[in-house]
C-alpha positions in Angstrom: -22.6 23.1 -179.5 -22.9 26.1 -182.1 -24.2 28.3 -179.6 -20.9 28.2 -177.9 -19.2 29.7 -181.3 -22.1 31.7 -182.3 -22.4 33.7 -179.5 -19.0 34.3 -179.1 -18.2 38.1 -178.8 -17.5 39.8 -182.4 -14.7 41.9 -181.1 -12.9 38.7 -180.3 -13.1 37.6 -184.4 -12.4 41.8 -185.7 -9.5 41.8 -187.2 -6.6 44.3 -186.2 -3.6 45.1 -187.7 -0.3 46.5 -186.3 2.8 47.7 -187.2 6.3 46.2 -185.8 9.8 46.2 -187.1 11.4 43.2 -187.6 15.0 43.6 -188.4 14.9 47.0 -189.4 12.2 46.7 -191.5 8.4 47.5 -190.6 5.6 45.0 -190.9 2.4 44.9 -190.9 0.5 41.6 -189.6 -3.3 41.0 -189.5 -5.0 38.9 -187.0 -7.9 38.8 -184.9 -8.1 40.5 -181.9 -8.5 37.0 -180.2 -4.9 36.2 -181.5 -3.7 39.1 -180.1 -4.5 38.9 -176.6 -3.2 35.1 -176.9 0.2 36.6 -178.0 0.0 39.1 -175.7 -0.4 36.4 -172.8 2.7 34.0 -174.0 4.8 37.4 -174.1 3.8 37.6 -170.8 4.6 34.3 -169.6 8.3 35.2 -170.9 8.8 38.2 -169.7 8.7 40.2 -172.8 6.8 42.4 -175.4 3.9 41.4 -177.5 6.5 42.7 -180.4 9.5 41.1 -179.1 7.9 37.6 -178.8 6.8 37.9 -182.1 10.3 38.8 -183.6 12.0 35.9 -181.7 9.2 33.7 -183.6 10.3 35.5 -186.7 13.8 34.7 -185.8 13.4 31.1 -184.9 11.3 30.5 -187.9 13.3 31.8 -190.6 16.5 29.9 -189.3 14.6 27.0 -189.2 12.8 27.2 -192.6 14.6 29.8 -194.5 11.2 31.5 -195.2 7.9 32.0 -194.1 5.0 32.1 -196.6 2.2 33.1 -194.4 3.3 34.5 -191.1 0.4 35.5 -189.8 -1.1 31.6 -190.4 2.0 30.5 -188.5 1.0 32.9 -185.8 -2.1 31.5 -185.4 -0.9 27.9 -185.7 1.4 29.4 -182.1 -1.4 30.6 -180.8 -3.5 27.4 -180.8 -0.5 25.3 -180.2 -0.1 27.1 -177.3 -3.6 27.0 -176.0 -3.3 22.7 -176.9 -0.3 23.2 -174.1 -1.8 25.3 -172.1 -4.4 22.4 -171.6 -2.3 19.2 -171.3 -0.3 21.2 -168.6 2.6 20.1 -170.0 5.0 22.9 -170.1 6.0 24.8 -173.0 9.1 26.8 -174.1 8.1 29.9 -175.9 11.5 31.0 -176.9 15.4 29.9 -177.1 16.9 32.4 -175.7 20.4 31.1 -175.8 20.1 31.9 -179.8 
């Protein structure tokens, strides 16, 4: 079973950061490039930018919590929710829009 993680392709683990602004103000996030092509394909799937789907989550989550300690963990937490939704085939909706 390690074989299937061990031989996994190294680019998919680099990290990479990039810059976005998030109301006004720019941010830097960290994740690995695996979680960027993830975010990349739930953008995607609703019809918007890698950068705007990550400031509606920004959105959502603050009004929800207040605050966010680690954003990029909750990013990843998406991600893998997302993948967990992907696989029961039960839909999933990525974004309120009506917000």
């Amino acid at each position: 079973m390690c074989e299937l993680y061990v031989k996994a392709d190294p680019i998919l683990y680099e990290s990479r950061s990039r810059s976005l602004r998030i109301h006004g103000v720019i941010t830097t996030l960290r994740l690995e490039n695996q979680f960027w092509d993830i975010l990349t394909e739930m953008a995607a799937g609703e019809g918007l930018t890698t950068n705007q789907l990550i400031t509606n989550l920004y959105e959502e989550i603050t009004k929800a919590r207040d605050e966010v300690v680690n954003f990029s963990s909750f990013l990843r937490v998406c991600c893998t929710r997302y993948l967990a939704q992907q696989r029961s085939a039960a839909p999933l909706k990525l974004v309120n829009r009506s917000a």
